[in-house]
C-alpha positions as a printed Julia matrix, in Angstrom:
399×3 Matrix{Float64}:
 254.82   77.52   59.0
 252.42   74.97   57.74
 254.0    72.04   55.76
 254.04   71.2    52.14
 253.03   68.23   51.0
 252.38   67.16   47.04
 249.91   64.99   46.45
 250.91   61.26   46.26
 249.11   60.39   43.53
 250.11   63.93   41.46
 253.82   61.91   42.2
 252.67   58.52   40.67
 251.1    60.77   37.72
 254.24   62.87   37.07
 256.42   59.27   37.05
 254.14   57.41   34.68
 254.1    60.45   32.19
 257.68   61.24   32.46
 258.29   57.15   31.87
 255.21   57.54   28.86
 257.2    60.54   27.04
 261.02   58.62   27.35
 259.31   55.72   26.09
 257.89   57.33   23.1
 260.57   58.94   21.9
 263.14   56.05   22.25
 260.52   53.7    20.4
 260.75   56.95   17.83
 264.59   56.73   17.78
 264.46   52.67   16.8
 261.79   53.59   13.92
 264.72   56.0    12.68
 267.09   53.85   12.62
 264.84   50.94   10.76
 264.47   53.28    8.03
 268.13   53.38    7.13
 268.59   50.09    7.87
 266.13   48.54    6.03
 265.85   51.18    3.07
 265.94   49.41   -0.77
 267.55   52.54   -2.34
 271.05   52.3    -1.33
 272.42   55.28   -3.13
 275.05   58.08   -1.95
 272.6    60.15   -0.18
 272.18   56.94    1.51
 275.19   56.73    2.78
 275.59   60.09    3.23
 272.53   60.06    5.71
 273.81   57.04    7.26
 276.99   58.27    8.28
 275.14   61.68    9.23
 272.45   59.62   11.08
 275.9    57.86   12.89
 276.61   61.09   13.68
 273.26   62.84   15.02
 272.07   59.78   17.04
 274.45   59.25   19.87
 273.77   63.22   20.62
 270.33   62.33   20.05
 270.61   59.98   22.89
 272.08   62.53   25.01
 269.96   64.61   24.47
 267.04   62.63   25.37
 269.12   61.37   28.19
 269.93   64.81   29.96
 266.36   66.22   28.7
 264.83   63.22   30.82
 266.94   63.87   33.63
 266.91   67.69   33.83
 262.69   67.17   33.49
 262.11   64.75   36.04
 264.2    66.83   38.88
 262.07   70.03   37.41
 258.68   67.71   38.29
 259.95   66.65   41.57
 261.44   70.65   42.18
 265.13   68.84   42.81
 266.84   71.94   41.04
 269.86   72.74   43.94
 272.1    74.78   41.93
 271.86   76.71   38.34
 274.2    74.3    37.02
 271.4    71.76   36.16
 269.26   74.2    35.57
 272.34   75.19   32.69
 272.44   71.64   31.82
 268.65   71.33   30.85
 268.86   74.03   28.21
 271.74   73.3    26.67
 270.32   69.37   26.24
 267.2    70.93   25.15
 268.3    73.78   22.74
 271.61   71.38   21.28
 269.02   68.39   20.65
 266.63   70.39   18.87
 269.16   72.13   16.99
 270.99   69.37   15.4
 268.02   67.38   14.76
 266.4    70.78   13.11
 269.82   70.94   10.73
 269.41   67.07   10.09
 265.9    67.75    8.66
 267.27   70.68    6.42
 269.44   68.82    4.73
 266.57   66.37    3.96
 264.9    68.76    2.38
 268.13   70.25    0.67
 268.39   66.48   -0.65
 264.74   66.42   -1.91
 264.37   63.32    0.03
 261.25   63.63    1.47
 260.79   59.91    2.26
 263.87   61.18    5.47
 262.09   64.09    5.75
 258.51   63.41    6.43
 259.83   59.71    8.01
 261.84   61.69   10.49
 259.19   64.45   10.94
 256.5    62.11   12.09
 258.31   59.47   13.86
 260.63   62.03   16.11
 260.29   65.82   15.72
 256.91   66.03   15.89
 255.54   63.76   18.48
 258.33   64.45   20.93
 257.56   68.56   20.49
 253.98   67.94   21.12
 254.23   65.37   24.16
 256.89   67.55   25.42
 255.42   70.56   25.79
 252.08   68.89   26.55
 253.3    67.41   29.62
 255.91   70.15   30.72
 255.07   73.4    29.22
 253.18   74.31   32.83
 255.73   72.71   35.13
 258.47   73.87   32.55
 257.37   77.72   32.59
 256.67   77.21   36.44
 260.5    76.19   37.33
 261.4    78.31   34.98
 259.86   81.71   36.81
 260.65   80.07   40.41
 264.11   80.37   39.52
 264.34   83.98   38.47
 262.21   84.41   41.69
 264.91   82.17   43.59
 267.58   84.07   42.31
 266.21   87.96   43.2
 265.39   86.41   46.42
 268.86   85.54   47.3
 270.07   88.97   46.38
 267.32   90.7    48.47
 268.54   88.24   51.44
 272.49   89.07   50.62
 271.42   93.02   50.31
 269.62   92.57   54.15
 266.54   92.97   52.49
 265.11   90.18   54.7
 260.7    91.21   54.36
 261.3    91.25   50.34
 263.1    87.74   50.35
 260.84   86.02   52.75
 258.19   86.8    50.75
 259.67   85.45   47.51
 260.83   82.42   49.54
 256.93   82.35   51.52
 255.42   82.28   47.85
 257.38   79.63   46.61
 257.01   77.21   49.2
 253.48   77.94   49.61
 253.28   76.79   45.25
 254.54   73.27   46.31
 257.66   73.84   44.53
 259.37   71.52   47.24
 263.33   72.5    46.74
 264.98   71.87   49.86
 267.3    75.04   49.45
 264.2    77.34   49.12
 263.12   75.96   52.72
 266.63   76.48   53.49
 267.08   79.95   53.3
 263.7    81.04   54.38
 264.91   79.75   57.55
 268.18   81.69   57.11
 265.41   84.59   56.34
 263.32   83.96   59.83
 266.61   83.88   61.8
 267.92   87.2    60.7
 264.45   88.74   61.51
 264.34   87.09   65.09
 262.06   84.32   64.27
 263.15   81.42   65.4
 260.55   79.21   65.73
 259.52   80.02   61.9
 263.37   79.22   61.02
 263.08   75.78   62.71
 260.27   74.69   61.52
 261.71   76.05   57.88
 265.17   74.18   58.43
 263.24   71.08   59.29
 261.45   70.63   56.33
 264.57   71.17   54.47
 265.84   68.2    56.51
 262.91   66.42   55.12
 263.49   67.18   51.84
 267.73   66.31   51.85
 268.76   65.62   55.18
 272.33   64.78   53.81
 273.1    68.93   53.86
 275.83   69.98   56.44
 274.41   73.76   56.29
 270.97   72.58   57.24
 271.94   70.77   60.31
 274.53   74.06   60.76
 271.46   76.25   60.53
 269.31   74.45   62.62
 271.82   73.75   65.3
 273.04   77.84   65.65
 268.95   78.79   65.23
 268.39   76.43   68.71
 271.68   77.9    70.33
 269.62   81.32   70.19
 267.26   80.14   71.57
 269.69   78.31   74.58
 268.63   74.67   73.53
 271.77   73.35   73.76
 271.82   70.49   74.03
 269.17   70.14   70.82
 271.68   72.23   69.06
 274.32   69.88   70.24
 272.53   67.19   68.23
 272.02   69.53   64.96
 275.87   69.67   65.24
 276.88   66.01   65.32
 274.63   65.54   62.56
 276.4    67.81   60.52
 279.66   66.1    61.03
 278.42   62.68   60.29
 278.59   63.98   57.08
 281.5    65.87   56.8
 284.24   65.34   59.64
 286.77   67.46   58.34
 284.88   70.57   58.31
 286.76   73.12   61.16
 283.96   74.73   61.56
 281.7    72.46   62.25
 283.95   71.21   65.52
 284.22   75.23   66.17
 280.55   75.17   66.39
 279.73   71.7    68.18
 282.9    73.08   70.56
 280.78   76.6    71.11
 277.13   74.59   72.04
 279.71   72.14   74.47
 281.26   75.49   75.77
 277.97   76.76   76.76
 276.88   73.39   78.43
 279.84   74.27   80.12
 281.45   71.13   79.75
 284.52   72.83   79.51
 287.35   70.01   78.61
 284.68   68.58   75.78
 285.09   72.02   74.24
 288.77   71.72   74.41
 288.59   68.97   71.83
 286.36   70.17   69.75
 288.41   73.14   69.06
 291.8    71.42   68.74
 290.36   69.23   66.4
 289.39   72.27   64.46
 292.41   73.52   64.82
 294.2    70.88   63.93
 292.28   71.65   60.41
 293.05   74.86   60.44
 296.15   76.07   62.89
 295.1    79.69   61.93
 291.64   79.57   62.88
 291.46   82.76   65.14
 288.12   82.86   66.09
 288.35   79.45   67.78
 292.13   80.21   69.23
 289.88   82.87   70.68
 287.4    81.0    72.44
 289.63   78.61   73.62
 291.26   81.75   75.85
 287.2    82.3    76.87
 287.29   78.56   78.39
 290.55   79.09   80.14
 289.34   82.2    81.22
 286.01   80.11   82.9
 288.58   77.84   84.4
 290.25   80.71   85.84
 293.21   79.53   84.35
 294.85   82.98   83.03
 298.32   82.18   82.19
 296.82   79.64   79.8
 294.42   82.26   78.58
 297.12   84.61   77.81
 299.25   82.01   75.59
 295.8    81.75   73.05
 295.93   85.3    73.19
 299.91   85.03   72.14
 299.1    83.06   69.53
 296.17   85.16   67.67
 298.48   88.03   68.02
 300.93   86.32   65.52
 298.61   86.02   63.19
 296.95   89.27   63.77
 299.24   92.06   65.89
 296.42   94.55   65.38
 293.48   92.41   66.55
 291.98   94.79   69.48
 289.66   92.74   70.86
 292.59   90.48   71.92
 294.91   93.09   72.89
 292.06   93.66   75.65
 291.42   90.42   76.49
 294.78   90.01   76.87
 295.73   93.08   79.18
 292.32   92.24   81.35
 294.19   88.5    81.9
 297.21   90.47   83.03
 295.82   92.75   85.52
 293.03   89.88   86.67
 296.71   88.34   87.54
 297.62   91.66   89.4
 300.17   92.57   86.4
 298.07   95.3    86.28
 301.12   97.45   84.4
 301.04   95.42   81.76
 297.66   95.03   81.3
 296.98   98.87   81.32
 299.9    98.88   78.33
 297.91   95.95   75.9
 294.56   97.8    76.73
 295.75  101.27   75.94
 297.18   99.39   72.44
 293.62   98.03   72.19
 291.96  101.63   72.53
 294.18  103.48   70.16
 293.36  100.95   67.29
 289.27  101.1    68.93
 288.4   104.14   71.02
 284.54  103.39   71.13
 284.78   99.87   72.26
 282.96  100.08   75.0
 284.37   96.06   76.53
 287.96   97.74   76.4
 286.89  100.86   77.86
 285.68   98.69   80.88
 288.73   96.88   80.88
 290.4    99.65   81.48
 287.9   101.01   84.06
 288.07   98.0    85.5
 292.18   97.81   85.68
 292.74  101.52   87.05
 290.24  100.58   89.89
 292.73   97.92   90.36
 295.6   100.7    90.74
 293.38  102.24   93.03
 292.57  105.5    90.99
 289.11  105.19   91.39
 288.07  108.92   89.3
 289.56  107.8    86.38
 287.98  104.19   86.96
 284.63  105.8    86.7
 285.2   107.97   84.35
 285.84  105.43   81.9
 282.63  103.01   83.57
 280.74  106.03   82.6
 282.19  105.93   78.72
 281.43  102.37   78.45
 277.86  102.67   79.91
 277.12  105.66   77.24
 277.89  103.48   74.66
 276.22  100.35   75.77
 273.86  101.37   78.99
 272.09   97.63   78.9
 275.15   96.07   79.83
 274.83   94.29   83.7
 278.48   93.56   84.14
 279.05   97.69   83.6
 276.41   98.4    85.59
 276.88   96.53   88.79
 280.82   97.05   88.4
 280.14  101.02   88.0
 277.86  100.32   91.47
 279.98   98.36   93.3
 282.8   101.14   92.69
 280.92  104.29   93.99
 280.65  101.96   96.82
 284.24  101.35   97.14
 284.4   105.75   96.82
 281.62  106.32   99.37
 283.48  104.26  102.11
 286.92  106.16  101.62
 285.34  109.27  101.75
């Protein structure tokens, strides 16, 4: 994916007419003010206006304050959520509004020295240089959000070709939002493309590197691809700027797991589970490193403790009864995988677990009957396949 740049000098352009239109209308604002200042008729509509004008100016200040704001993160496509996207028509629509009802109530006054005074010093040059200088970036941001937004449903519906291309057209308009880039790449991973999503997450990086889920998306996109130990970087990135995130050490503990450095994994996920006691998923893969270490018992006490939490979690129930018959407590283990089976009958890791712990018991039929289960459901698998081989073996030599 190519990058996108803007134009340097289109930057320096934007600046000095964003700085040209908040100068104009503040010089506008002082001109209002002179005239009730320095007016000679000091009557009761004077006053009246006066305390009105002490009224509309401070949320004519806002306004101009939030309208400058909102515009120059439109120009510079710095919209991250819809709340400033909220915030920019509500400035916009409020300002106009009470400034509209301020020049109504000139006319209702018949004082058209206000009215026309306040007409051409404000209302008028700020509508024209405003919508001179943003109606085409305005409209533009405008439209890029609606696109944004059906995007992200297509990508939250698995409609993956119809968001890229949303996402694709936007980034390929210059409309440089770093969450845009962010979930194309979230687009490319889910379709397999990982070099695409890289290359996506990185500009995203470029554009706000101070993002947690970009380094998070980034760092799981190289794990896919087994570059750990780039991943391993993406990771520590990500808690630089937020340490107390569990699943950030869950995933930094995964990529160290991998690496096989073992005991480094250990700390990752106490630390996240020191966040989060009841983080299962990481209890989990703690038993998978204990498991690596061939140290079972120690396995089997993670397993304990995720069946607290969760008495009906199968995949444990397995893991556990494979720990117990890998430990010869092959009884036992038959019992939790049986449990497992009744709550999953199709799973085809428990159905080789339970090949795997009647060959054990020495009833080798029943062994590969259920080998033969597990392979119809997932025939790619090399761990069923050579333990299905090495089995007949076992059969051929007793006959």
């Amino acid at each position: 994916m190519g990058e996108v740049v803007e134009n340097k000098q289109n930057q320096e352009n934007k600046q000095e007419t964003i700085i040209k239109v908040f100068k104009i209308y503040s010089i506008a604002m002082i001109f209002l003010f002179a005239i009730f200042i320095f007016n000679n008729y000091f009557n009761f509509s004077d006053i009246f206006f006066l305390i009105l004008f002490l009224i509309i100016a401070p949320t004519s200040l806002v306004w101009t304050v939030l309208t400058f704001f909102f515009v120059f993160h439109m120009m510079f496509g710095r919209i991250e959520s819809s709340i400033l996207l909220k915030l920019g028509f509500v400035s916009l629509l409020s300002g106009y509004f009470v400034n509209i009802i301020y020049v109504i109530i000139s006319i209702s006054f018949n004082d058209i020295n206000y009215f026309t005074g306040y007409l051409a010093l404000v209302l008028i040059p700020a509508t024209i240089w405003i919508w001179r200088t943003f109606s085409y970036n305005f409209r533009y941001n405008i439209i890029s959000y609606f696109k944004y937004r059906i995007a992200i449903k297509h990508y939250n519906n698995g409609k993956y070709d119809k968001a890229l291309e949303i996402y694709f057209d936007l980034a390929k308009k210059n409309y440089e939002n770093s969450s845009i880039y962010y979930n194309l790449g979230s687009t490319y991973f889910y379709q397999k493309k990982y070099k695409e999503a890289i290359s996506a997450f990185d500009k995203a990086l470029s554009l706000d590197s101070q993002n947690k889920n970009y380094w998070v998306g980034k760092g799981i996109t190289l794990s896919n691809l087994e570059k750990y130990e780039d991943a391993l970087k993406s990771f520590e990135e990500a808690l630089k700027i937020d340490k107390k995130d569990q699943v950030l050490w869950y995933y930094k503990g995964n990529t160290l797991y991998n690496l096989e450095k073992y005991g480094d994994a250990l700390k990752c996920y106490d630390e996240s589970l020191r966040l989060n006691p009841n983080y299962i998923q990481v209890i989990k893969y703690k038993s998978f490193v204990f498991e690596d270490l061939k140290e079972y018992d120690k396995a089997i006490i993670e397993c304990d403790k995720i069946l607290e939490l969760d008495p009906e979690n199968s995949g444990t129930l397995n893991s556990k009864g494979y720990f117990l018959s890998v430990l010869d407590r092959l009884d036992e283990g038959l019992e939790y995988i049986n449990k497992s089976l009744e709550i999953d009958p199709k799973d085809p890791n428990t159905l080789h677990g339970k090949a795997y712990t009647l060959e054990k018991l020495g009833k080798f039929d029943e062994a590969l009957e259920y080998y033969d289960k597990a392979l119809k459901i997932d025939p790619e698998d090399k761990d069923f396949i050579e333990d299905r081989e090495n089995l007949l073996k076992k059969m051929n030599k007793n006959q």
